[in-house]
N, CA and C of each residue as an Amber inpcrd file, in Angstrom:
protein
   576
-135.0560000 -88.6870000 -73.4490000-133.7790000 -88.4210000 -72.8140000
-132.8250000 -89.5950000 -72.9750000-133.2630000 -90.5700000 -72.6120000
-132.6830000 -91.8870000 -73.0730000-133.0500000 -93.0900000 -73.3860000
-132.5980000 -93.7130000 -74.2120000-133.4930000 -94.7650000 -74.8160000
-132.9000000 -95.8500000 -74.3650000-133.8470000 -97.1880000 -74.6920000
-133.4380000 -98.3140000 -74.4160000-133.9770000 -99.5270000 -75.3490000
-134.1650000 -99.2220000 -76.5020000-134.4960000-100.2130000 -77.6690000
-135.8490000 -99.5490000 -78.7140000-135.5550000 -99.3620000 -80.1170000
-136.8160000 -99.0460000 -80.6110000-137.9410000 -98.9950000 -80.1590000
-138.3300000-100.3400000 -80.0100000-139.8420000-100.4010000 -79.7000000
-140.0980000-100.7490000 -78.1820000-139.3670000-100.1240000 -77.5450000
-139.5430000 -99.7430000 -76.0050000-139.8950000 -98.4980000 -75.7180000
-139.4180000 -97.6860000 -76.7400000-138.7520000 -96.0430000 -77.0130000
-140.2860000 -95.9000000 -77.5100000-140.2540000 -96.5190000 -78.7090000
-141.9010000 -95.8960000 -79.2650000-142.7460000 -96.6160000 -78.4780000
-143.2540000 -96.7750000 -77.7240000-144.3050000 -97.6460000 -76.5710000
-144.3460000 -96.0460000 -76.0120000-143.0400000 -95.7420000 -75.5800000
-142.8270000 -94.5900000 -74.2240000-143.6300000 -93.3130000 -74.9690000
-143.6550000 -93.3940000 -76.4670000-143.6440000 -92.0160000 -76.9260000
-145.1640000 -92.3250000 -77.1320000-145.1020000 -93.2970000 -77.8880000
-147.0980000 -93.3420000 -77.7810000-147.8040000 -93.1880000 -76.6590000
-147.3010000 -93.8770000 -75.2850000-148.1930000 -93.4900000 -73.8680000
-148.0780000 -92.0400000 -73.8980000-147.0940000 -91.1500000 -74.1620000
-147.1970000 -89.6400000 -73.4650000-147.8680000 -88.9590000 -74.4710000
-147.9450000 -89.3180000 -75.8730000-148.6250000 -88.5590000 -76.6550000
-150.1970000 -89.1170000 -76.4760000-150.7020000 -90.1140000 -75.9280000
-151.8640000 -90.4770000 -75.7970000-152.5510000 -89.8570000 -74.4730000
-151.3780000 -88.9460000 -73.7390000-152.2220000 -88.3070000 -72.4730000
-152.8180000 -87.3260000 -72.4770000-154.2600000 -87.4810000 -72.1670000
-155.2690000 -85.9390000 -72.1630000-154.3130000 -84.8210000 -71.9610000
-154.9300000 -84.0590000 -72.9500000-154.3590000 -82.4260000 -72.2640000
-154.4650000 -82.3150000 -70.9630000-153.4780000 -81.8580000 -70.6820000
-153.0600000 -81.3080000 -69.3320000-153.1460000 -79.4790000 -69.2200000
-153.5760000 -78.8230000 -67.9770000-154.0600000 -77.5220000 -67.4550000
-152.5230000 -77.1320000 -67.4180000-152.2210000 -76.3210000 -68.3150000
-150.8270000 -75.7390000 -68.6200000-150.6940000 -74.6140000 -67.5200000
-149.1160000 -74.6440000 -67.5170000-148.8140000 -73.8690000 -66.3650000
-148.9130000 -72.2440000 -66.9190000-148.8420000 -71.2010000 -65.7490000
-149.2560000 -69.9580000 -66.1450000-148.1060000 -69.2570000 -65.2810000
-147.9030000 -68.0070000 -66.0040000-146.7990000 -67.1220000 -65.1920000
-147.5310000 -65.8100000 -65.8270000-147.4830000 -64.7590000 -64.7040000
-148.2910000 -63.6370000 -64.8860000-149.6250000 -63.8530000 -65.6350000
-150.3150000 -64.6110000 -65.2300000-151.8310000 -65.0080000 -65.9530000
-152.0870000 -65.4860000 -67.2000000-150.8800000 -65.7060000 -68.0840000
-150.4750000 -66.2690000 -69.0460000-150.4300000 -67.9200000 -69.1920000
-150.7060000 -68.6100000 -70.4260000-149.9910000 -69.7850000 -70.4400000
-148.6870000 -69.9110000 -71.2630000-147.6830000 -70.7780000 -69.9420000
-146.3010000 -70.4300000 -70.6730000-146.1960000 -72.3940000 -70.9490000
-145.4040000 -72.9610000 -71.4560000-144.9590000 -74.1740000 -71.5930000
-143.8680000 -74.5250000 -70.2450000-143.9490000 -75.7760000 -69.6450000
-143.7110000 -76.4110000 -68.9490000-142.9820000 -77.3590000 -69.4260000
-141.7850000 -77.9290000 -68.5650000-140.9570000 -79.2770000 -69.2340000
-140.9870000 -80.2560000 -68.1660000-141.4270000 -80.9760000 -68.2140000
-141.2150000 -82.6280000 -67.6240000-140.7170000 -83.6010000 -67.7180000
-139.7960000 -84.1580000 -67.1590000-139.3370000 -85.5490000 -67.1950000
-140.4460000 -86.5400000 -66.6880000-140.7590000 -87.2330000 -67.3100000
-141.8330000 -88.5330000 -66.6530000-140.6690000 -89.7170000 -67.2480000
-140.3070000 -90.4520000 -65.5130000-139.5350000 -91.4490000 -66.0100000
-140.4770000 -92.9600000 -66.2590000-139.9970000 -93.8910000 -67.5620000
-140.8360000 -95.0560000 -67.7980000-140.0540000 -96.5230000 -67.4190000
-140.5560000 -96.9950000 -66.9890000-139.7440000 -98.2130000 -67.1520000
-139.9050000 -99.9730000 -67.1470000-139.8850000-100.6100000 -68.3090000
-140.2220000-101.7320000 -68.9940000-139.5880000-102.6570000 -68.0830000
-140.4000000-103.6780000 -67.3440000-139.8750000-105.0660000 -66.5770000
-141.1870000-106.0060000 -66.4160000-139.9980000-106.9930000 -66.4660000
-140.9200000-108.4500000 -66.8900000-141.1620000-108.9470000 -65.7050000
-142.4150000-109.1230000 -65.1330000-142.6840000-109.8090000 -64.2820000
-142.3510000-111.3570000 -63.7670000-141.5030000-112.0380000 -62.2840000
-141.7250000-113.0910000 -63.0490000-142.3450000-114.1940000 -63.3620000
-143.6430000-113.8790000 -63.1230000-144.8890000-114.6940000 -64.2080000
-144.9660000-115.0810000 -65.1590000-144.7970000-113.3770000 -65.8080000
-144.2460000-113.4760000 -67.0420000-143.0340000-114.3510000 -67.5220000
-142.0860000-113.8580000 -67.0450000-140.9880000-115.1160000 -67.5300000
-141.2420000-116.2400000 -67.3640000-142.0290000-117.0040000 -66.4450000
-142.2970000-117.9140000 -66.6010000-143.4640000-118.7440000 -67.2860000
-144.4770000-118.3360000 -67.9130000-145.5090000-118.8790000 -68.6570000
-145.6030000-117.7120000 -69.9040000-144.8670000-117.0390000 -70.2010000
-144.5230000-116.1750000 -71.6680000-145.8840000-115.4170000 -71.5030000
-146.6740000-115.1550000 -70.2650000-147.6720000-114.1820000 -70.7750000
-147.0700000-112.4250000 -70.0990000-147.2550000-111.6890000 -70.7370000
-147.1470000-110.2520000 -71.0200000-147.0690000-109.4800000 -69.3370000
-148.1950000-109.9400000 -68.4520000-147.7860000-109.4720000 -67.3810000
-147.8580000-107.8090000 -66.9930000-146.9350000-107.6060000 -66.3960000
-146.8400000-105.8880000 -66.2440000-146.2230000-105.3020000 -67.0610000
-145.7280000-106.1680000 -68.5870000-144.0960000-105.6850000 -69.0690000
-144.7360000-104.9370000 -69.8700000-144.2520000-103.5430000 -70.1830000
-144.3700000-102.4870000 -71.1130000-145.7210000-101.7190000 -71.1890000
-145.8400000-101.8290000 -69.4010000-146.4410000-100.6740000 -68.7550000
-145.7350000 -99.5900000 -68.1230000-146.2810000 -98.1230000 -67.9760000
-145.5440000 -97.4530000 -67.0410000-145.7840000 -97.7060000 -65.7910000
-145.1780000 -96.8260000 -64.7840000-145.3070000 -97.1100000 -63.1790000
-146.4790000 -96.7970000 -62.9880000-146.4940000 -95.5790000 -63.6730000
-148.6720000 -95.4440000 -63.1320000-149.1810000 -96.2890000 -63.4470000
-149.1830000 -97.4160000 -64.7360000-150.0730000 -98.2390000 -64.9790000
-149.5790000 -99.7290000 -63.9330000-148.6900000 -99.4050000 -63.4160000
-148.1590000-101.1070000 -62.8440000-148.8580000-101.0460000 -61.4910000
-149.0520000-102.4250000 -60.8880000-149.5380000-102.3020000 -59.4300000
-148.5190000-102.0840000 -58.4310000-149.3510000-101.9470000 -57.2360000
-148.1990000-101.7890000 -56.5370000-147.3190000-102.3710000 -56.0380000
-147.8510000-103.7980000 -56.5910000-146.9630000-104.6870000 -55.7560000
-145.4850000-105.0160000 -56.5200000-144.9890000-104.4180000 -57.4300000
-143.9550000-104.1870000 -58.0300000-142.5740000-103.1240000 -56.7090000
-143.1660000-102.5860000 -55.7310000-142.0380000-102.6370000 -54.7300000
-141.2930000-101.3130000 -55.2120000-141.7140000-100.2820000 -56.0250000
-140.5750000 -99.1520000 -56.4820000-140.7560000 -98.0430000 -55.1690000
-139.7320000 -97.3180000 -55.0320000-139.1640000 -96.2510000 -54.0080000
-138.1850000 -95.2450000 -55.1580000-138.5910000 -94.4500000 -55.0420000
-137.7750000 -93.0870000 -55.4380000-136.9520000 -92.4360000 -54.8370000
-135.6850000 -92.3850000 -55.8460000-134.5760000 -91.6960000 -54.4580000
-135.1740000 -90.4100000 -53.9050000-134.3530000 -90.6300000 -52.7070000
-135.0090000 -89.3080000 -51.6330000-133.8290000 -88.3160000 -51.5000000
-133.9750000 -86.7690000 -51.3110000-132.6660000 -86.3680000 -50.9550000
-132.6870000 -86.2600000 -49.4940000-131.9780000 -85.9500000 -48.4960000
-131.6320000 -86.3950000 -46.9160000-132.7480000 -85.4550000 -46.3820000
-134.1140000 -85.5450000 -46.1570000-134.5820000 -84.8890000 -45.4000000
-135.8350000 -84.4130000 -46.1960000-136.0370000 -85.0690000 -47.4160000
-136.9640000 -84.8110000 -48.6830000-137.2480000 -83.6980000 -48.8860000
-138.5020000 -83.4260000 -50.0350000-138.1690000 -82.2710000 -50.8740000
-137.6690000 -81.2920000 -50.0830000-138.4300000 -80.9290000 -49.1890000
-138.5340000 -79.3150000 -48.5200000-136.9850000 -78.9360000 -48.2960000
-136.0270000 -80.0790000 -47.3620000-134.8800000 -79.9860000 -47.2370000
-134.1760000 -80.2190000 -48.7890000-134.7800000 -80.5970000 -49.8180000
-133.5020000 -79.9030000 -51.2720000-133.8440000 -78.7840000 -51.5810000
-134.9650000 -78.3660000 -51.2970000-135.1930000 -76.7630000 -51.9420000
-134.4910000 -75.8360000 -50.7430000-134.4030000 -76.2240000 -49.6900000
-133.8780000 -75.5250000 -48.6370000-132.2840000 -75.3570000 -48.7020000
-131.7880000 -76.8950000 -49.4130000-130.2110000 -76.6020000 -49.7820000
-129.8090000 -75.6050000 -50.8060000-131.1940000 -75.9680000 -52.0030000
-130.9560000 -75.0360000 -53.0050000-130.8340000 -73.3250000 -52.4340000
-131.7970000 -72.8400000 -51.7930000-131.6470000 -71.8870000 -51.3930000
-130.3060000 -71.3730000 -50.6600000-129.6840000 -72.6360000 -50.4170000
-128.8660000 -71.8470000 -48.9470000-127.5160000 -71.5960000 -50.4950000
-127.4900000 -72.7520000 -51.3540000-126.0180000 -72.8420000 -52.0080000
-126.0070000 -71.7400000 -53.4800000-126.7710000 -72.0820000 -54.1360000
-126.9370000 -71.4280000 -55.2620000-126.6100000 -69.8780000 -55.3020000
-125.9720000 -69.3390000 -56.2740000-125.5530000 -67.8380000 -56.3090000
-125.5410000 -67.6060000 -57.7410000-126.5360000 -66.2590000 -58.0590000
-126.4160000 -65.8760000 -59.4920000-124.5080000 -65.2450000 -59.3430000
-124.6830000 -65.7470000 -60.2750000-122.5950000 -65.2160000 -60.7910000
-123.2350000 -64.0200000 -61.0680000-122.0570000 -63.0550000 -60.2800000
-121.4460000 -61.7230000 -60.8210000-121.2600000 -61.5990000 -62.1330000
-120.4140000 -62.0330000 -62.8930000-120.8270000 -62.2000000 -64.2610000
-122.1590000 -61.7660000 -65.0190000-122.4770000 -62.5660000 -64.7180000
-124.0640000 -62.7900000 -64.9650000-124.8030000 -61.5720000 -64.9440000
-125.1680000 -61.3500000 -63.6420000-125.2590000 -59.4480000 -63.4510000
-125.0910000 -59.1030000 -63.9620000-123.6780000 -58.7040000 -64.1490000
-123.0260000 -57.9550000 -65.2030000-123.4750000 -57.7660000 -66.5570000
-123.8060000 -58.8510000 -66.6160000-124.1470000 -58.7520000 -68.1390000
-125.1320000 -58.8630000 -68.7160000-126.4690000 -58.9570000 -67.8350000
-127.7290000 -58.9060000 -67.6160000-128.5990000 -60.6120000 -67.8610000
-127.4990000 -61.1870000 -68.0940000-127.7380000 -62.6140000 -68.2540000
-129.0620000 -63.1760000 -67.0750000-130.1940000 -63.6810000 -68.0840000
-131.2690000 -64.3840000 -67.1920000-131.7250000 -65.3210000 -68.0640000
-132.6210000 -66.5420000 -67.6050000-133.0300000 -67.3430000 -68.3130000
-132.9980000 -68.5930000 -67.2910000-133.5970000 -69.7340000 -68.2020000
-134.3470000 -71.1030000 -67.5580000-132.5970000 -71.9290000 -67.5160000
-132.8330000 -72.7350000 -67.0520000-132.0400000 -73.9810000 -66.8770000
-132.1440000 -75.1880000 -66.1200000-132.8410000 -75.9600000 -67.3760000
-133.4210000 -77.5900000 -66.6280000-131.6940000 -78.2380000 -66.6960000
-131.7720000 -79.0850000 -65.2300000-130.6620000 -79.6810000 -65.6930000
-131.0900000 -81.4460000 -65.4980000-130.4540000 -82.5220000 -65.7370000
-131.0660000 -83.5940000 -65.4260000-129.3460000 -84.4600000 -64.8180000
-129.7720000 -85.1410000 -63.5670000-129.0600000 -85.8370000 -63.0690000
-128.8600000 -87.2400000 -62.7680000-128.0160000 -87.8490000 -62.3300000
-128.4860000 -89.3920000 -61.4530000-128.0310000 -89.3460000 -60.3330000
-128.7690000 -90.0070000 -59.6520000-128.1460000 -90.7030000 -57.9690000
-128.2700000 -92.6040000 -58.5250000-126.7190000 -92.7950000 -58.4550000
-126.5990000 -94.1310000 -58.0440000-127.3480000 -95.2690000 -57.4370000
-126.8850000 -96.2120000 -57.1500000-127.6470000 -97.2520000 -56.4730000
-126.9140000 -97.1360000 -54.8290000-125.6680000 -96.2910000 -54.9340000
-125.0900000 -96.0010000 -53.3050000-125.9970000 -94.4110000 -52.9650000
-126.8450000 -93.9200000 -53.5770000-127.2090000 -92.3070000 -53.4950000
-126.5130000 -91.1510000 -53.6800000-125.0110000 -91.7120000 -54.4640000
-124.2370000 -90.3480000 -55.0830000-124.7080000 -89.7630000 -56.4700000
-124.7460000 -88.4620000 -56.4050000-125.0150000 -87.5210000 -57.1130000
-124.1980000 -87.2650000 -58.2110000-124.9080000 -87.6120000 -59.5090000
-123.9830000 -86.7810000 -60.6070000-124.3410000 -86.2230000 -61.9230000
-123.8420000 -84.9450000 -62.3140000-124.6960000 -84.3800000 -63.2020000
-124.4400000 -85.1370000 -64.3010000-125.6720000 -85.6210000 -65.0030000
-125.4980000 -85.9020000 -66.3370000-125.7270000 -84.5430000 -67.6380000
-126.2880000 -83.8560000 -67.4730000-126.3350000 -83.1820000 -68.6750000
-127.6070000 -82.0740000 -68.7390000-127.9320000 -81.1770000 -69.6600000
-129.0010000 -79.9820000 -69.5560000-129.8130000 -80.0640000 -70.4680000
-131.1670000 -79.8890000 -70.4890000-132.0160000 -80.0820000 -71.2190000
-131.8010000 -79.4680000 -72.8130000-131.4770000 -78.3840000 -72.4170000
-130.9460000 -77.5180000 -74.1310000-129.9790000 -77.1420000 -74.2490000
-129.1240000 -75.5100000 -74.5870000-128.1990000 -75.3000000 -74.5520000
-128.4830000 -74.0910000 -73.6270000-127.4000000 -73.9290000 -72.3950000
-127.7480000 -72.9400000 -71.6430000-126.5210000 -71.8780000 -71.3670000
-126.8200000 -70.4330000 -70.8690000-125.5210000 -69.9650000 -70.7790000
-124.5910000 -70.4340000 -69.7430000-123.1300000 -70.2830000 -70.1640000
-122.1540000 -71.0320000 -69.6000000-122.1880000 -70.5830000 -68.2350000
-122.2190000 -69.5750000 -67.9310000-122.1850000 -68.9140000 -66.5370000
-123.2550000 -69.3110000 -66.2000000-124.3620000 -69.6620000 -66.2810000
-125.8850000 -69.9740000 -65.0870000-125.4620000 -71.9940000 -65.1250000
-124.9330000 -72.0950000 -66.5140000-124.7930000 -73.6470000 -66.2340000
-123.9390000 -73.8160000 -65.3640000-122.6030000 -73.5630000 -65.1630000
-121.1430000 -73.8490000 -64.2700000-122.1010000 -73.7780000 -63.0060000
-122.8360000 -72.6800000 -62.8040000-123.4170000 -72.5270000 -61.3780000
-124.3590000 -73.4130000 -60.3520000-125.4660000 -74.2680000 -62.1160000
-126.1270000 -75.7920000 -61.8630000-125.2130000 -76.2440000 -61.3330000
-124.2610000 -77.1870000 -62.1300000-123.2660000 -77.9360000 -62.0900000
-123.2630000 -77.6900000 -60.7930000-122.3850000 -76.6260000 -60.4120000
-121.5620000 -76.6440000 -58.8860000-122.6450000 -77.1150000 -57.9570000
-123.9330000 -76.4170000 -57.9730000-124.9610000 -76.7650000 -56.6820000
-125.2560000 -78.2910000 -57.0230000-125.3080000 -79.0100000 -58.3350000
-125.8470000 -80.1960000 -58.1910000-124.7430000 -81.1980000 -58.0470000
-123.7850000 -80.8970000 -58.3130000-122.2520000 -82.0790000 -58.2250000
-122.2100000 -81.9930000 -56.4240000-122.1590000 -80.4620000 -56.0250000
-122.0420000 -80.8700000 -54.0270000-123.1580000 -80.9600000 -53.3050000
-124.4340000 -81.9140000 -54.0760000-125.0650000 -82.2570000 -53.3350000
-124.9100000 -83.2160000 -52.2390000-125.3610000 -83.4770000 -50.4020000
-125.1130000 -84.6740000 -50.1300000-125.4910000 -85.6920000 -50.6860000
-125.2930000 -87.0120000 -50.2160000-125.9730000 -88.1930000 -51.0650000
-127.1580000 -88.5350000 -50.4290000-127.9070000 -89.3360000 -51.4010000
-129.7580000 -89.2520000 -51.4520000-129.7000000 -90.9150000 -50.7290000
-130.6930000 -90.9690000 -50.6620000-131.2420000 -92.3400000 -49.8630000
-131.5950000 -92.7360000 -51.3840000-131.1480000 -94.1110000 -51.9500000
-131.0540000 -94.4430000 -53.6070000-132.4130000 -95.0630000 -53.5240000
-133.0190000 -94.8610000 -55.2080000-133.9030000 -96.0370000 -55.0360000
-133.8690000 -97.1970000 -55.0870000-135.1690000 -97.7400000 -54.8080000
-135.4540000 -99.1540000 -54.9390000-136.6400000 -99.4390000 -55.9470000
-135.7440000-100.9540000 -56.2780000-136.9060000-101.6660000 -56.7850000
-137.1400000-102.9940000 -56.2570000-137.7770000-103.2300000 -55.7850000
-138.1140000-105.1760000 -55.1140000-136.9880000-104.9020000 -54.3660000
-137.0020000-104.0920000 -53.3700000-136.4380000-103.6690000 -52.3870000
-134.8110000-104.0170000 -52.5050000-134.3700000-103.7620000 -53.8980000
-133.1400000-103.9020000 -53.8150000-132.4690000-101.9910000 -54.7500000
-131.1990000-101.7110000 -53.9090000-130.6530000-100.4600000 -54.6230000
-130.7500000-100.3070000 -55.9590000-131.1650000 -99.2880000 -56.4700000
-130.8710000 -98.7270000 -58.1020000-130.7070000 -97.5970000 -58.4400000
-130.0150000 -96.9220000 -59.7930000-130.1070000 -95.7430000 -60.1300000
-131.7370000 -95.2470000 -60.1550000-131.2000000 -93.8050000 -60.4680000
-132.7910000 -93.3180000 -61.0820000-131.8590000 -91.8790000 -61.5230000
-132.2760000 -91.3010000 -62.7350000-132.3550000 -90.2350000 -63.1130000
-133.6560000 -89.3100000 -62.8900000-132.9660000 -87.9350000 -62.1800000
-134.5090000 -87.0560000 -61.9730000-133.7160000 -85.1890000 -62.7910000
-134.7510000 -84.7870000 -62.4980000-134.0360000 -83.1930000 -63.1630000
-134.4590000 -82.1280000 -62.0660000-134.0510000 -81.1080000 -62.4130000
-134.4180000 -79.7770000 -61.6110000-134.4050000 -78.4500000 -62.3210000
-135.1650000 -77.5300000 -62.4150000-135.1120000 -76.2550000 -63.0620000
-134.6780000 -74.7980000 -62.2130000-133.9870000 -74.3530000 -63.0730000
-133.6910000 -73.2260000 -62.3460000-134.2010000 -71.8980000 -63.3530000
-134.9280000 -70.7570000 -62.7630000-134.8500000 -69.6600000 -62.9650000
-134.1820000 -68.7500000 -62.3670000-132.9190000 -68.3310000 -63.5120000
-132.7490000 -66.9310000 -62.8210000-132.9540000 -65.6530000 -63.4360000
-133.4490000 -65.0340000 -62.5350000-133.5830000 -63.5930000 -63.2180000
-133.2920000 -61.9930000 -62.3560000-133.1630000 -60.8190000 -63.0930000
-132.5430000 -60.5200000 -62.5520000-133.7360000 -58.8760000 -62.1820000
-133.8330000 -58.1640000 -60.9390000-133.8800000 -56.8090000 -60.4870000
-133.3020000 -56.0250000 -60.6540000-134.1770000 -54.4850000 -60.5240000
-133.3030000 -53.5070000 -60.6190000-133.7480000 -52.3400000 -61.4180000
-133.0440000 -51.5550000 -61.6150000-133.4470000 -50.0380000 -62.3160000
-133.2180000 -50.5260000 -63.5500000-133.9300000 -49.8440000 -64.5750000
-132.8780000 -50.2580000 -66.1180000-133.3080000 -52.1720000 -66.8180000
-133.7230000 -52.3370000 -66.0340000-133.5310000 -54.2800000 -66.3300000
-134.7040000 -54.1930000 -66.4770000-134.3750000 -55.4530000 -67.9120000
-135.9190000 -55.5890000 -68.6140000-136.3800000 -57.1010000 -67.7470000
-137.9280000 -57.1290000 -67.5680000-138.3010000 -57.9280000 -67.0140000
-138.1290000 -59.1840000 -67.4120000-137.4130000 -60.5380000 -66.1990000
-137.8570000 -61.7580000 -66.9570000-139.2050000 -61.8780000 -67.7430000
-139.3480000 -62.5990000 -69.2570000-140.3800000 -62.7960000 -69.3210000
-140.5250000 -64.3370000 -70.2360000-139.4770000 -65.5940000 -69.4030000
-139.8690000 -66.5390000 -70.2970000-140.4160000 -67.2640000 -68.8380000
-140.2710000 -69.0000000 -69.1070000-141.3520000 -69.7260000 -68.6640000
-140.7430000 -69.7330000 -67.5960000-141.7020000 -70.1810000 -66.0380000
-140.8440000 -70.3730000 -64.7520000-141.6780000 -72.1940000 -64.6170000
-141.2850000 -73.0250000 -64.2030000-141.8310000 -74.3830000 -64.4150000
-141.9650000 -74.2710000 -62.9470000-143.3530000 -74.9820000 -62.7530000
-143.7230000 -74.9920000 -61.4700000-142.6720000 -76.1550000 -60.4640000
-142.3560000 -75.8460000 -59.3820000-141.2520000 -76.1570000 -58.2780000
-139.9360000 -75.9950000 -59.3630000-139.7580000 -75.2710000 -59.5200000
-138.0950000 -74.4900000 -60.2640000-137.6220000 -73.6890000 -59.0810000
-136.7640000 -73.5380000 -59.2420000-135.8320000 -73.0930000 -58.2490000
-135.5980000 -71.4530000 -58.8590000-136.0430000 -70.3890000 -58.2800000
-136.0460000 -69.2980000 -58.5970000-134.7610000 -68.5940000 -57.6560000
-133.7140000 -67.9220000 -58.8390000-132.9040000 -67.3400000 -58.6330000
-132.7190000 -65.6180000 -58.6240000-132.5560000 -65.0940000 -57.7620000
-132.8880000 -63.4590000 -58.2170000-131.4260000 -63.0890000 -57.7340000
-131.3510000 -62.1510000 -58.9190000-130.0050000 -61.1420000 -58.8390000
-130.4020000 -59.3760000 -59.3790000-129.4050000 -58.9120000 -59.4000000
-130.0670000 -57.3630000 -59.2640000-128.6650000 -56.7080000 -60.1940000
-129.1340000 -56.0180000 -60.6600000-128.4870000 -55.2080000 -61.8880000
-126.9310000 -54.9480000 -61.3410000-125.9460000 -55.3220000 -61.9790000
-124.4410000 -54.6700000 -61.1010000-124.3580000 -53.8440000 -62.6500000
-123.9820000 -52.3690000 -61.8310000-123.5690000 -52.0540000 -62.4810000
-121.6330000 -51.5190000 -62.6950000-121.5380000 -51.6260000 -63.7280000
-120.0070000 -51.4810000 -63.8690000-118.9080000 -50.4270000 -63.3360000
């Protein structure tokens, strides 16, 4: 998603391609593919800076101890209360209905080092009407409790998935991937 120097970049890509298979996710008893953000991030201990030995630097967070001090932004009331906002704000567009429009939409964001919210961008290319609709629910989010590192404020980029799909007489069944904690959207056939 974003890089931060060649051979920081390929470090990141060799740890994730070196991870055991993982028990793939399933929708209707099926295995469908799953998308993940796993965020990495390279810092020099300062030990390290000071006697040039290697230290924690160009480990991930799973591999670092804990005494490195990281906190993940929170949204106001954690998960349960963002899936609970999601529910209350989100609306499949009329449009959409209309036109039988369904499908995935990862989107990926940041919260600041103050905990404001802002969309950065979507995993692939998605339709314009289910994206405008991300957008809107993730731009009026409140602001998050920001993270930390060594107990001082920082960004963090995280993502969220949305399925929507749609009910009804006539309507062919969703049948692509739903990523486990996605935000499932249901709408119902309008007809014209």
């Amino acid at each position: 998603m974003r890089g931060v120097d060649p051979s920081l970049d390929g470090e990141a890509v060799r740890v994730v391609e070196a991870m055991p298979a993982w028990k793939p996710g399933t929708q209707r008893g099926k295995a469908v593919n799953v998308y993940f953000t796993i965020p990495i991030q390279f810092s020099l201990s300062d030990d390290s800076k000071q006697d040039g030995q290697s230290g924690d630097a160009g480990k991930s967070d799973g591999e670092q101890g804990a005494d490195e001090n990281k906190k993940s932004a929170e949204f106001p009331g954690g998960e349960r209360a963002m899936f609970s906002y999601m529910a209350n704000n989100i609306r499949y567009p009329v449009k959409a209905q209309e036109a039988g429009v369904q499908g995935l939409v990862s989107a990926v964001f940041s919260v600041d080092s103050k905990g404001k919210v802002t969309f950065v961008r979507f995993h692939e290319e998605v339709n314009a009407l289910l994206g405008q609709e991300v957008r809107r629910v993730i731009e009026q989010m409140p602001d998050w409790t920001p993270a930390t590192l060594n107990g001082e404020p920082t960004s963090m980029t995280s993502g969220l998935s949305f399925v929507f799909r749609l009910q009804g007489d006539g309507v062919e069944a969703y049948d692509g991937t739903t990523p486990e904690n996605a935000v499932v959207v249901v709408g119902y056939a309008v007809k014209k």
